[in-house]
N, CA, C and O atoms as CSV, one atom per row, in Angstrom:
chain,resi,resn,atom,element,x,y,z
A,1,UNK,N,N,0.844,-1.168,0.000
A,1,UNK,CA,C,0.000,0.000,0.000
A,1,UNK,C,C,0.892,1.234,0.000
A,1,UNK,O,O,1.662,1.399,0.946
A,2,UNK,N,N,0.842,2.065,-0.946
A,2,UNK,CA,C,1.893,3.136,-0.935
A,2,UNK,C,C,1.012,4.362,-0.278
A,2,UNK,O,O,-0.183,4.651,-0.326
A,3,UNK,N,N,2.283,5.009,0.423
A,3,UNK,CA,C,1.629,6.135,1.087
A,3,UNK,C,C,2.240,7.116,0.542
A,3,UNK,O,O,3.249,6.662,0.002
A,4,UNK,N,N,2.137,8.593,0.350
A,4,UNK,CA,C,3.081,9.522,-0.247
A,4,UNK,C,C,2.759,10.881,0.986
A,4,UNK,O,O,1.800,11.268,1.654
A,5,UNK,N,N,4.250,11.282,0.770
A,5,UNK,CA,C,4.682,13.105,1.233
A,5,UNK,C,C,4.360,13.956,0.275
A,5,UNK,O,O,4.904,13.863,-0.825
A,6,UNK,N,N,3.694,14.641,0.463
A,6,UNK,CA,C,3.503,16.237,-0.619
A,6,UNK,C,C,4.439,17.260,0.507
A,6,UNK,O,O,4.889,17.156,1.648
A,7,UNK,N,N,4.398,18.663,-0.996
A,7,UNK,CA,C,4.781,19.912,-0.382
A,7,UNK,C,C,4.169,20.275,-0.574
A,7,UNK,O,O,3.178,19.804,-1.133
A,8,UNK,N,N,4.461,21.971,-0.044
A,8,UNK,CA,C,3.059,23.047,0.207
A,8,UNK,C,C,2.222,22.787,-1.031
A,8,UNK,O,O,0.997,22.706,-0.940
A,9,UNK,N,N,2.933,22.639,-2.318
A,9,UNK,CA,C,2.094,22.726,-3.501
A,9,UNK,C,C,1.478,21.559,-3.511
A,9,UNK,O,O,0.976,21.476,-4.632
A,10,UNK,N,N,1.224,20.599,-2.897
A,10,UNK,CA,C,0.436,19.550,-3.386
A,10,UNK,C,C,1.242,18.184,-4.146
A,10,UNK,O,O,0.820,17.036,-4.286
A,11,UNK,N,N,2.177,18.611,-4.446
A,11,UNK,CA,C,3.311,17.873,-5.489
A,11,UNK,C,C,3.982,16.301,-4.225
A,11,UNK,O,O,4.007,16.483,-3.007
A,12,UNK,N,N,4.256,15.471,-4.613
A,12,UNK,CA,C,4.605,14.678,-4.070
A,12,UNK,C,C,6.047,14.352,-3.984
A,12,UNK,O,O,6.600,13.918,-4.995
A,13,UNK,N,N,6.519,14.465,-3.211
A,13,UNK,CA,C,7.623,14.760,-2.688
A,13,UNK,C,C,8.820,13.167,-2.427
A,13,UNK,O,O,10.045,13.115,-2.529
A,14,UNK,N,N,7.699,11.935,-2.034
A,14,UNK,CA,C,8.383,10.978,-1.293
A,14,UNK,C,C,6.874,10.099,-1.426
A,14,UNK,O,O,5.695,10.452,-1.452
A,15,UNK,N,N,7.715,8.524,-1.507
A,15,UNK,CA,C,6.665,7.714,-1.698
A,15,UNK,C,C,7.293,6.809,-0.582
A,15,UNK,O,O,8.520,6.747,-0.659
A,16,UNK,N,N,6.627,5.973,0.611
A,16,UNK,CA,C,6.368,5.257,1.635
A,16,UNK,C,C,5.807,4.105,1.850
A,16,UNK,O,O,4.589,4.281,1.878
A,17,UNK,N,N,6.120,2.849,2.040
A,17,UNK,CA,C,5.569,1.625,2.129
A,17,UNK,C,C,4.697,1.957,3.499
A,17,UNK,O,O,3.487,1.974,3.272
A,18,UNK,N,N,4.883,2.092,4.195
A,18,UNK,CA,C,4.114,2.206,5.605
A,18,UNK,C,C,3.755,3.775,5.699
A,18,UNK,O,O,4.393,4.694,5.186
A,19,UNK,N,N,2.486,3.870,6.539
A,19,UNK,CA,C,1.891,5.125,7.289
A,19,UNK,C,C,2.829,5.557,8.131
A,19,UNK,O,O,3.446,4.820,8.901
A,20,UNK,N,N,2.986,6.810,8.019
A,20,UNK,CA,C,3.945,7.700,9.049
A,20,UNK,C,C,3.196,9.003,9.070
A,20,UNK,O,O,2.664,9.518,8.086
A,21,UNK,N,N,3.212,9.604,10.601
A,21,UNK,CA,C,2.625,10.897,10.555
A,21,UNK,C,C,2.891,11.949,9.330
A,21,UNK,O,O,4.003,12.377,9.018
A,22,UNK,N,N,1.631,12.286,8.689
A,22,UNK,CA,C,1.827,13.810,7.541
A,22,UNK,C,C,1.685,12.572,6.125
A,22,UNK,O,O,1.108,12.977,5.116
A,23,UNK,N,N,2.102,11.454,6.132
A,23,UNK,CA,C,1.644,10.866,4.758
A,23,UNK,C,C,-0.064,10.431,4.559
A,23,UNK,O,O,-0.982,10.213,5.349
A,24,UNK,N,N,0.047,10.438,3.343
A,24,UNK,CA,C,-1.499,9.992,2.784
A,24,UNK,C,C,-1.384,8.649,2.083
A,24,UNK,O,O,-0.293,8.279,1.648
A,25,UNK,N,N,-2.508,7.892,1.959
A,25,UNK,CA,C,-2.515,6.741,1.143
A,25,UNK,C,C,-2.968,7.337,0.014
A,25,UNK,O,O,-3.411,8.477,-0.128
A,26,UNK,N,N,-2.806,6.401,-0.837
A,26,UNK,CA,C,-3.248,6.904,-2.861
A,26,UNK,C,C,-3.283,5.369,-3.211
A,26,UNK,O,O,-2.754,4.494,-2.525
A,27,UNK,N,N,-3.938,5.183,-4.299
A,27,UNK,CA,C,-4.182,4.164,-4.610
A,27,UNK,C,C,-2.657,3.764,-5.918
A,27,UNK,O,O,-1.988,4.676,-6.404
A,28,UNK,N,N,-2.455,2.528,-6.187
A,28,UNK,CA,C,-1.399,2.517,-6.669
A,28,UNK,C,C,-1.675,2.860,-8.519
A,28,UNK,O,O,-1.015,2.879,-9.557
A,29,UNK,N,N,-2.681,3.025,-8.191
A,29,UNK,CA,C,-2.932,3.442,-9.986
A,29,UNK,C,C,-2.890,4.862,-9.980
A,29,UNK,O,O,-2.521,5.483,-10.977
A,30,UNK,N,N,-3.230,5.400,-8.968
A,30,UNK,CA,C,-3.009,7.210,-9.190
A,30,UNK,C,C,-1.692,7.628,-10.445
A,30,UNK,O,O,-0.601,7.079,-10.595
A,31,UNK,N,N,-2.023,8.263,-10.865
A,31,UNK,CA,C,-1.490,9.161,-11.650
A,31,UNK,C,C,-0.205,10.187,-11.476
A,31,UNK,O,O,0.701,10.634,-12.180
A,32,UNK,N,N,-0.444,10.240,-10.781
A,32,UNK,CA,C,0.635,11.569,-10.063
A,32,UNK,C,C,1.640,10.615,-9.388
A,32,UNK,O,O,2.808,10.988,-9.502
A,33,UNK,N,N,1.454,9.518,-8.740
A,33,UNK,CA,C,2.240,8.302,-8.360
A,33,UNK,C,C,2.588,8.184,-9.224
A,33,UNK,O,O,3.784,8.422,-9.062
A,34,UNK,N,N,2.383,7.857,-10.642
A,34,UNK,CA,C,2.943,6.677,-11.689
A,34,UNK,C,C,3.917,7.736,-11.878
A,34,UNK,O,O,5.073,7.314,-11.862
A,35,UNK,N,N,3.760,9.329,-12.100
A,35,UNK,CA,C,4.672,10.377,-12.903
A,35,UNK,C,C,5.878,10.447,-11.985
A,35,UNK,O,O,7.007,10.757,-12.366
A,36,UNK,N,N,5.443,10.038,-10.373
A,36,UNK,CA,C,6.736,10.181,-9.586
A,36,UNK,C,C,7.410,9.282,-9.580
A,36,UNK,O,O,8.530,9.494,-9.116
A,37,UNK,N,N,7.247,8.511,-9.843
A,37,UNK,CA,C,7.941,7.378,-9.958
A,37,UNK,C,C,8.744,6.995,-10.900
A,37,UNK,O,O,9.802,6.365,-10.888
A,38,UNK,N,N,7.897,7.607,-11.994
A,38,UNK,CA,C,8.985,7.816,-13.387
A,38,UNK,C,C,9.811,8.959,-13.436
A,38,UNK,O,O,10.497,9.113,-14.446
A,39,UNK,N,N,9.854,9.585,-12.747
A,39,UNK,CA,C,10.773,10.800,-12.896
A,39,UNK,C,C,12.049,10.839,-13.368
A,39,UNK,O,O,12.927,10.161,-12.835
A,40,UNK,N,N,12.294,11.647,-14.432
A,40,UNK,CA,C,13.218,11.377,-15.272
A,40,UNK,C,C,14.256,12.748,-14.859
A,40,UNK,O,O,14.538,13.807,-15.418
A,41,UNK,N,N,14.719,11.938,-13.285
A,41,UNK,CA,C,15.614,13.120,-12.743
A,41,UNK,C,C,17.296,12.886,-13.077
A,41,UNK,O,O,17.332,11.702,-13.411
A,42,UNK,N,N,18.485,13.342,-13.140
A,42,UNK,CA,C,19.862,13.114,-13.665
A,42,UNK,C,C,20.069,11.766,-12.972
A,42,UNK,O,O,20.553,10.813,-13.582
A,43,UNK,N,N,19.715,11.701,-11.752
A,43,UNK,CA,C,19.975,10.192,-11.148
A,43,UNK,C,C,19.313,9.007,-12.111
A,43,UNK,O,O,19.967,8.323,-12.898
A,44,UNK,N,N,18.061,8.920,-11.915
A,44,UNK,CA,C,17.250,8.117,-12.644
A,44,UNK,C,C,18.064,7.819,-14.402
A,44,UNK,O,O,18.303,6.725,-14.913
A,45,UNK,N,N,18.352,9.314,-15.026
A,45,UNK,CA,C,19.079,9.265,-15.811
A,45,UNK,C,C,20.582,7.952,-16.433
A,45,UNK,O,O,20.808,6.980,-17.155
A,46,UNK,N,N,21.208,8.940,-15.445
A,46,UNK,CA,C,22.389,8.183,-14.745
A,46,UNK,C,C,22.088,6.580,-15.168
A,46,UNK,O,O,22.415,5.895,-16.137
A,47,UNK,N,N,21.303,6.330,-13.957
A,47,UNK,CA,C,20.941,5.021,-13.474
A,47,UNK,C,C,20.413,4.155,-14.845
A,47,UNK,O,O,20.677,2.958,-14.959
A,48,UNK,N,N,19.679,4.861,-15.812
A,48,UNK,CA,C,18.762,3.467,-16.716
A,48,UNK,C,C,20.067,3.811,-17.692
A,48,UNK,O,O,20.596,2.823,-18.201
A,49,UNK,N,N,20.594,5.014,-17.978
A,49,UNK,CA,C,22.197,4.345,-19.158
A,49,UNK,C,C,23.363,3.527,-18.556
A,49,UNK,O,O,24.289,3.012,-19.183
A,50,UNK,N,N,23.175,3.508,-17.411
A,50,UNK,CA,C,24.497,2.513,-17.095
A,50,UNK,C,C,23.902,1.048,-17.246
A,50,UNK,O,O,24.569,0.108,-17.679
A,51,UNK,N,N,22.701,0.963,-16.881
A,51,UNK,CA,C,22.049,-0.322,-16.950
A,51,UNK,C,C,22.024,-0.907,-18.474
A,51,UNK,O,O,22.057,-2.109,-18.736
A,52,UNK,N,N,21.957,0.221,-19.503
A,52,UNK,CA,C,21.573,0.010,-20.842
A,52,UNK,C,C,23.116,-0.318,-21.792
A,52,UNK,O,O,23.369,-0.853,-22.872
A,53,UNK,N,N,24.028,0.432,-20.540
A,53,UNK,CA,C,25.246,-0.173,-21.449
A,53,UNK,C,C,25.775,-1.318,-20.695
A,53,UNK,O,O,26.387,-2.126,-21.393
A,54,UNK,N,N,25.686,-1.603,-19.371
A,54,UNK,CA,C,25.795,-3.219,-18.973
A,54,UNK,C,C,25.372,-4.202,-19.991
A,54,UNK,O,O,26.041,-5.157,-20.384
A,55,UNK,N,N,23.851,-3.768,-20.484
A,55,UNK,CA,C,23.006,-4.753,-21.215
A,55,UNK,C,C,24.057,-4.924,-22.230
A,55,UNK,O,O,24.448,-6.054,-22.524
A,56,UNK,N,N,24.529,-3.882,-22.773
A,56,UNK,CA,C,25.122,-4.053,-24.509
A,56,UNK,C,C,26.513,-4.682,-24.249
A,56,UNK,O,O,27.162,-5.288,-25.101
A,57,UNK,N,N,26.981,-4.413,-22.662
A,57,UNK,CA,C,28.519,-4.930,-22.600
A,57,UNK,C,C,28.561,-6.916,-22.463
A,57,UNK,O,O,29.452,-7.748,-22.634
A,58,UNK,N,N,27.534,-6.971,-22.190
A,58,UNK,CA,C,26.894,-8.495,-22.088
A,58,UNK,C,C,26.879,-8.730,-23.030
A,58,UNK,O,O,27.462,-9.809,-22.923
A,59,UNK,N,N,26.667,-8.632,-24.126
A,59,UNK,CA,C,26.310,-9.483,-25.503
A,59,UNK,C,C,27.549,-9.259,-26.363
A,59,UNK,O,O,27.863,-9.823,-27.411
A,60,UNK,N,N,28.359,-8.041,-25.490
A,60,UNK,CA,C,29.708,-8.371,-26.684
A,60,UNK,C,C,30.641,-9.520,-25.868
A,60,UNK,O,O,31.519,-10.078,-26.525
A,61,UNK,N,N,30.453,-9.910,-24.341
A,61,UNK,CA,C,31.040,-10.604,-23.584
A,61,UNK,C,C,30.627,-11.787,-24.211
A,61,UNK,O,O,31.434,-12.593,-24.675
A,62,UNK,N,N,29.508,-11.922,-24.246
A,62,UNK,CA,C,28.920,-13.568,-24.988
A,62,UNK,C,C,29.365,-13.646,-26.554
A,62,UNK,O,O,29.804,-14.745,-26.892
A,63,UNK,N,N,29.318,-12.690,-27.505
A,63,UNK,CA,C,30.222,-13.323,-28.522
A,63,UNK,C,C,31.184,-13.350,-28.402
A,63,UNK,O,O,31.822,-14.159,-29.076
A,64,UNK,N,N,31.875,-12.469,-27.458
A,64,UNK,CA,C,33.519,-12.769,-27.523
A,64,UNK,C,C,33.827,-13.870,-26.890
A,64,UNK,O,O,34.968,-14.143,-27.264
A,65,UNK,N,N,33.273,-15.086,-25.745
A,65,UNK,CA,C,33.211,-16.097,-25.590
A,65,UNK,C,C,33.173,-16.908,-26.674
A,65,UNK,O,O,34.052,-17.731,-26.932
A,66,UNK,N,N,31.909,-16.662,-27.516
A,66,UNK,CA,C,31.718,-17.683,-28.714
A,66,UNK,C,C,32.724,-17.842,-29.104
A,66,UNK,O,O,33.138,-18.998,-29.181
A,67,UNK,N,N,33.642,-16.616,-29.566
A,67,UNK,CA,C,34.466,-16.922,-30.851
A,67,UNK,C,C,35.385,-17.508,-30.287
A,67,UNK,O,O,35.838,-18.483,-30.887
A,68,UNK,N,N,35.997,-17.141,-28.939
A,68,UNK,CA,C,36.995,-17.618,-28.506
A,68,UNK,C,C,36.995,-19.367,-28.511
A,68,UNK,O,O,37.864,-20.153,-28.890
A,69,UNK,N,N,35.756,-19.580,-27.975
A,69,UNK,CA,C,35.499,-21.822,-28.136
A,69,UNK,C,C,35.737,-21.600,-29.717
A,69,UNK,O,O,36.711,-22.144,-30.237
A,70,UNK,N,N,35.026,-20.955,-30.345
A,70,UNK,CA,C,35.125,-21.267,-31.769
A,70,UNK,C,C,36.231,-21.434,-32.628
A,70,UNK,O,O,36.293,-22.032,-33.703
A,71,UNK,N,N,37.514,-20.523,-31.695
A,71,UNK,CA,C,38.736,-21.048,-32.201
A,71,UNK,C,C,39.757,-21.482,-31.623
A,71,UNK,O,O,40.962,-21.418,-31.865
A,72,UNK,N,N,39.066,-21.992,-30.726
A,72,UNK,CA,C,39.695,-23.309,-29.811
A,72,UNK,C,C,40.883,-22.806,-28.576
A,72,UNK,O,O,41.757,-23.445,-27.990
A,73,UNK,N,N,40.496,-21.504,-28.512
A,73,UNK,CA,C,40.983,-20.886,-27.286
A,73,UNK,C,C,40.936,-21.348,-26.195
A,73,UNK,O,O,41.935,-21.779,-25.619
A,74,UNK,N,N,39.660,-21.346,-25.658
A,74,UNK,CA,C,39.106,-21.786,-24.481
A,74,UNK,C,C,38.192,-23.045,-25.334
A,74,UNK,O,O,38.003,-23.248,-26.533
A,75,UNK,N,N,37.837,-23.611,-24.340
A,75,UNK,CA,C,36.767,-24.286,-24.532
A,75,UNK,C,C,35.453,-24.454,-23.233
A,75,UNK,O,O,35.549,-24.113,-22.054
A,76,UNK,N,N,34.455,-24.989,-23.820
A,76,UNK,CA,C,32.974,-24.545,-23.416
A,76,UNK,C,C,33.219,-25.443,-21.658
A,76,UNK,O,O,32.620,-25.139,-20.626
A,77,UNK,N,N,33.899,-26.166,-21.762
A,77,UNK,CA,C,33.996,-27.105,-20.549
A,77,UNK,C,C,35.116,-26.520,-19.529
A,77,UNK,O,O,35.139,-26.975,-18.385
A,78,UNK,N,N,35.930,-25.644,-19.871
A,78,UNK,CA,C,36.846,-24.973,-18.685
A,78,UNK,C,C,35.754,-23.942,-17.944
A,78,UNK,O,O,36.169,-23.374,-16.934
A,79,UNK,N,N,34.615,-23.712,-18.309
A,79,UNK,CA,C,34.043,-22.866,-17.674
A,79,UNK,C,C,33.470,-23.306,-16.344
A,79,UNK,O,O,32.820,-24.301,-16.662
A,80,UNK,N,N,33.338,-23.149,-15.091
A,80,UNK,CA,C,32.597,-23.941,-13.937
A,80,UNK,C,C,30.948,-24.149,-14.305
A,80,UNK,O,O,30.313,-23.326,-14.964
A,81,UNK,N,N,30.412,-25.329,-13.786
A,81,UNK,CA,C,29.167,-25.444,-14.232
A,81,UNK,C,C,27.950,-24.568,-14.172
A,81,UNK,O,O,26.996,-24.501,-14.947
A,82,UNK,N,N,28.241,-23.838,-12.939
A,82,UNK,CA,C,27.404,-22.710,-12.675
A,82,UNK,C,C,27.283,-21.513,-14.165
A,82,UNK,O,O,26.204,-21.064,-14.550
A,83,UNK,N,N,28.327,-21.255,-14.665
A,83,UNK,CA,C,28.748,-20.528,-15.654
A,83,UNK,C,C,28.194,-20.928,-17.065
A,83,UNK,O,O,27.608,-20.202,-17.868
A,84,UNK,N,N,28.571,-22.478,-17.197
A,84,UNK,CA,C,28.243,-23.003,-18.190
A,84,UNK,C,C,26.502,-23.141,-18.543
A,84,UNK,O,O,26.072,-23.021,-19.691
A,85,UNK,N,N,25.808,-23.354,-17.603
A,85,UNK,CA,C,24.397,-23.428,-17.322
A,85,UNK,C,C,23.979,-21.933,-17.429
A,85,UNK,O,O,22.781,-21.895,-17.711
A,86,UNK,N,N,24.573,-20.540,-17.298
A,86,UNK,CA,C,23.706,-19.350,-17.368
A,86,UNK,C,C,24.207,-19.452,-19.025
A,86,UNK,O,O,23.255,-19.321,-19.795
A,87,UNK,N,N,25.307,-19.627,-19.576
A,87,UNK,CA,C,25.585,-19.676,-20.839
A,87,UNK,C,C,24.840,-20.076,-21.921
A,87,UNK,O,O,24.655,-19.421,-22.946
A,88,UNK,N,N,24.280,-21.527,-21.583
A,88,UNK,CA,C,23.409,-21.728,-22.124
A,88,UNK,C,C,21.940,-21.733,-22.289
A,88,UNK,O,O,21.221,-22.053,-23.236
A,89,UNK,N,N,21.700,-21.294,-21.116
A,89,UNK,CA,C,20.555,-20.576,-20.972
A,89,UNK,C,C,20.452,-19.116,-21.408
A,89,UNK,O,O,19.244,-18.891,-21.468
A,90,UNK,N,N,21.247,-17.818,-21.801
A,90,UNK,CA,C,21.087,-17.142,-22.696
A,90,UNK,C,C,21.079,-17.326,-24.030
A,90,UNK,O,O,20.440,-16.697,-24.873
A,91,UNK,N,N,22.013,-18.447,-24.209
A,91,UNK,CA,C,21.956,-18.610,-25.554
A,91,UNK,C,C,20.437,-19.251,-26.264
A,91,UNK,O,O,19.987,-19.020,-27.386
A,92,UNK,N,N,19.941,-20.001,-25.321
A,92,UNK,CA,C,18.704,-20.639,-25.228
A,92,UNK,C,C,17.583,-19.163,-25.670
A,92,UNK,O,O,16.991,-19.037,-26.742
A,93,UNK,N,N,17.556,-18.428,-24.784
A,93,UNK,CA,C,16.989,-17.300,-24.684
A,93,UNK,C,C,16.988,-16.429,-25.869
A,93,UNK,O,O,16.090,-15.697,-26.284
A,94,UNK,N,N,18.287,-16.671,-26.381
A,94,UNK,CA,C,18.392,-15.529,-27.529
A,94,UNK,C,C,17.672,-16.189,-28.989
A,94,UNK,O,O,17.140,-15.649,-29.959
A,95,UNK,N,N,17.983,-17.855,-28.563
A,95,UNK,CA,C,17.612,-18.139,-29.928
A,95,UNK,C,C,16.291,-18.199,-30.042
A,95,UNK,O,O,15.843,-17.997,-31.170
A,96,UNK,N,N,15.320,-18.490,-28.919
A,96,UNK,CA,C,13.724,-17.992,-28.634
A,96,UNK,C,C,13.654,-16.616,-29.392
A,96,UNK,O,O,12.897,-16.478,-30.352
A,97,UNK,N,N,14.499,-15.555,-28.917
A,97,UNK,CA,C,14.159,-14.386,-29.170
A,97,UNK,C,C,13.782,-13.629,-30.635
A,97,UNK,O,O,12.989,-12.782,-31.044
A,98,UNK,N,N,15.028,-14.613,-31.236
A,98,UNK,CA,C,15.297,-14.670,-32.215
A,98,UNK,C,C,14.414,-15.077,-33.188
A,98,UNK,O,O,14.223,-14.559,-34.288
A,99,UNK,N,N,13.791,-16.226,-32.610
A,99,UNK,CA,C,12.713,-16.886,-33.778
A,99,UNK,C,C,11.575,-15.954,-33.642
A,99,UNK,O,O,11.108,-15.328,-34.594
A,100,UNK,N,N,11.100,-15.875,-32.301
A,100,UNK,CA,C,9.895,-14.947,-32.047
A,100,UNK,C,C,9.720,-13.506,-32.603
A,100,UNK,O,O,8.666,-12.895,-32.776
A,101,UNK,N,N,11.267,-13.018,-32.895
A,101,UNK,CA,C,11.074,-11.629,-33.529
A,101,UNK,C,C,11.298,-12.119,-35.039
A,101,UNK,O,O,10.987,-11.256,-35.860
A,102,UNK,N,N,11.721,-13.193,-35.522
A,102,UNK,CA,C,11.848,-13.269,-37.078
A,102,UNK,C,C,10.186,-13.273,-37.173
A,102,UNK,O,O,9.848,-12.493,-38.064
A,103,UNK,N,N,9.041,-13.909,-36.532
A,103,UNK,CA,C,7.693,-14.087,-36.606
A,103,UNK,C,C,7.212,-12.980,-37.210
A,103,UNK,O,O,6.847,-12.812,-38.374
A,104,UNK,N,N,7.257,-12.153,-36.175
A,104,UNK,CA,C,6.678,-10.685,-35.831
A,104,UNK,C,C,7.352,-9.584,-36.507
A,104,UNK,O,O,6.672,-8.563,-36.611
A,105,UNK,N,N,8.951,-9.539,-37.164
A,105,UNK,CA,C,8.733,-8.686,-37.573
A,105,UNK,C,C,9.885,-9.193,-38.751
A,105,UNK,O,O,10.883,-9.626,-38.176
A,106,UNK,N,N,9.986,-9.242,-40.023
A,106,UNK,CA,C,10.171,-9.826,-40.716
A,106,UNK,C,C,11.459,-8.942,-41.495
A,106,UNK,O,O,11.524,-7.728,-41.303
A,107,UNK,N,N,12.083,-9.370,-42.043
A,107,UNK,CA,C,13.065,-8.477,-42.732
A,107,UNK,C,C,12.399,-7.325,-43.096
A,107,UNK,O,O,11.201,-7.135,-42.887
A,108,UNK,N,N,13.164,-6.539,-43.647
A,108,UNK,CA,C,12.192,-5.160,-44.410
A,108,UNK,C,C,12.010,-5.813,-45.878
A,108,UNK,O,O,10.998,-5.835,-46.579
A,109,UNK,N,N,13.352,-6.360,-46.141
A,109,UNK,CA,C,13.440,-6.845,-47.973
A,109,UNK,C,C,11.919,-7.516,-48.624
A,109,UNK,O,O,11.333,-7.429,-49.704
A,110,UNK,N,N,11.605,-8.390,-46.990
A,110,UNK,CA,C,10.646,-9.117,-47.552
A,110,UNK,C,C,9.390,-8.417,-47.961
A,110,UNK,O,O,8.489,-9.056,-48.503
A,111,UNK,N,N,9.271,-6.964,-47.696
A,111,UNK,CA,C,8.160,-6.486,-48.600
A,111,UNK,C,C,8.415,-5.607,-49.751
A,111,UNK,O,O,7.817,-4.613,-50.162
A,112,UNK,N,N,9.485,-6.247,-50.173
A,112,UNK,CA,C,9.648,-5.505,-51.478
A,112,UNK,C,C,9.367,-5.721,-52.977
A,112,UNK,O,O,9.463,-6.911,-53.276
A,113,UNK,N,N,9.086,-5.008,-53.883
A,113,UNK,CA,C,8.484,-5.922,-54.915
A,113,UNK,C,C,9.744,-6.932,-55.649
A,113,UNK,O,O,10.915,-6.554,-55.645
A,114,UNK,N,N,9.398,-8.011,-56.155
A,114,UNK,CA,C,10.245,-8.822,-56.963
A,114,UNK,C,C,10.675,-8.092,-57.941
A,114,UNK,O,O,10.145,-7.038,-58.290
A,115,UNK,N,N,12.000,-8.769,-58.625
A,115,UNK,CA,C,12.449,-7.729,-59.572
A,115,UNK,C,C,12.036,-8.219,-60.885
A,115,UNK,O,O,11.561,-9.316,-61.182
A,116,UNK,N,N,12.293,-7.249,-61.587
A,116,UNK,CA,C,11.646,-7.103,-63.170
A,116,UNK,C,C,12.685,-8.485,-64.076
A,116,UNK,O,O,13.689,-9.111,-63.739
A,117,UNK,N,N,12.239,-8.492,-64.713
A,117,UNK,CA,C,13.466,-9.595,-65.694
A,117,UNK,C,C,14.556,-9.574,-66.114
A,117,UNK,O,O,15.162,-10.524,-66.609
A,118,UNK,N,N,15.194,-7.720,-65.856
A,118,UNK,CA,C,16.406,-7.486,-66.035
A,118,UNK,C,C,17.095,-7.773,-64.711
A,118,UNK,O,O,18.315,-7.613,-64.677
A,119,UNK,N,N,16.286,-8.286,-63.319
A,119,UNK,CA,C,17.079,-8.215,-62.398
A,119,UNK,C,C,17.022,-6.692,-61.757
A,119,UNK,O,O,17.873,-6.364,-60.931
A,120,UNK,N,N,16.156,-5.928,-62.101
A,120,UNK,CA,C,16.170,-4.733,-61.097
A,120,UNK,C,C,14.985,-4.487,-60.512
A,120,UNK,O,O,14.024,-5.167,-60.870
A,121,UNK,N,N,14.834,-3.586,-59.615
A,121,UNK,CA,C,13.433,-3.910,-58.788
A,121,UNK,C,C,12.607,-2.804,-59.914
A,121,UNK,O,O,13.205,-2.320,-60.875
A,122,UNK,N,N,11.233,-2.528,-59.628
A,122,UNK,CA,C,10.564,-2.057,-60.488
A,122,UNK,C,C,10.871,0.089,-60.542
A,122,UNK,O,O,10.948,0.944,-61.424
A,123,UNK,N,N,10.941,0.054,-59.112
A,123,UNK,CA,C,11.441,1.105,-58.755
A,123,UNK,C,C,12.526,1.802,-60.338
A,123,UNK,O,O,13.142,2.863,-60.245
């Protein structure tokens, strides 16, 4: 149950799991909750690009793994099992991802017209 702090203006200041003297309850769909919460302050900032380049530093870590088994650098079994099991479970993950977005969203090429008989598109 979220409780929130306002200031003089009404504006919400601080959001609260528990009742404390001067807070109010709001329901968790309120509006003015959802905007505080999203607040897109330099911290918050901060905070979702470091997360967004972790994400991207991960997937160059996992191909640079690949290639490395792939050319017989390392191999898939020096890794401890704990390691080896999240490994393949992203890879698992990606190739789901992979099929599920080939579904849904398809090359661009594929809506293009076929080409004419010289081999060029009609364009």
């Amino acid at each position: 149950m979220p409780f929130v702090m306002r200031n003089a203006n009404g504006v919400i200041i601080a959001v609260l799991s528990e009742e404390v003297e001067g807070a109010e309850f709001v329901s968790p769909n309120d509006s003015e909750l959802g905007k505080f919460l999203q607040n897109d302050s330099p911290e918050h900032r901060a905070q979702r690009e470091l997360v967004e380049s972790d994400m991207g530093l991960i997937r160059v870590i996992e191909d640079l793994i690949d290639v490395l088994i792939e050319h017989g650098v390392i191999m898939f079994t020096d890794f401890p099992e704990p390691v080896q099991r999240k490994l393949l479970a992203r890879r698992g993950l990606r190739k789901e991802f992979s099929y599920v977005d080939d579904l849904f969203n398809p090359g661009e090429d594929e809506f293009l017209p076929p080409p004419d008989a010289d081999g060029e598109g009609f364009l």
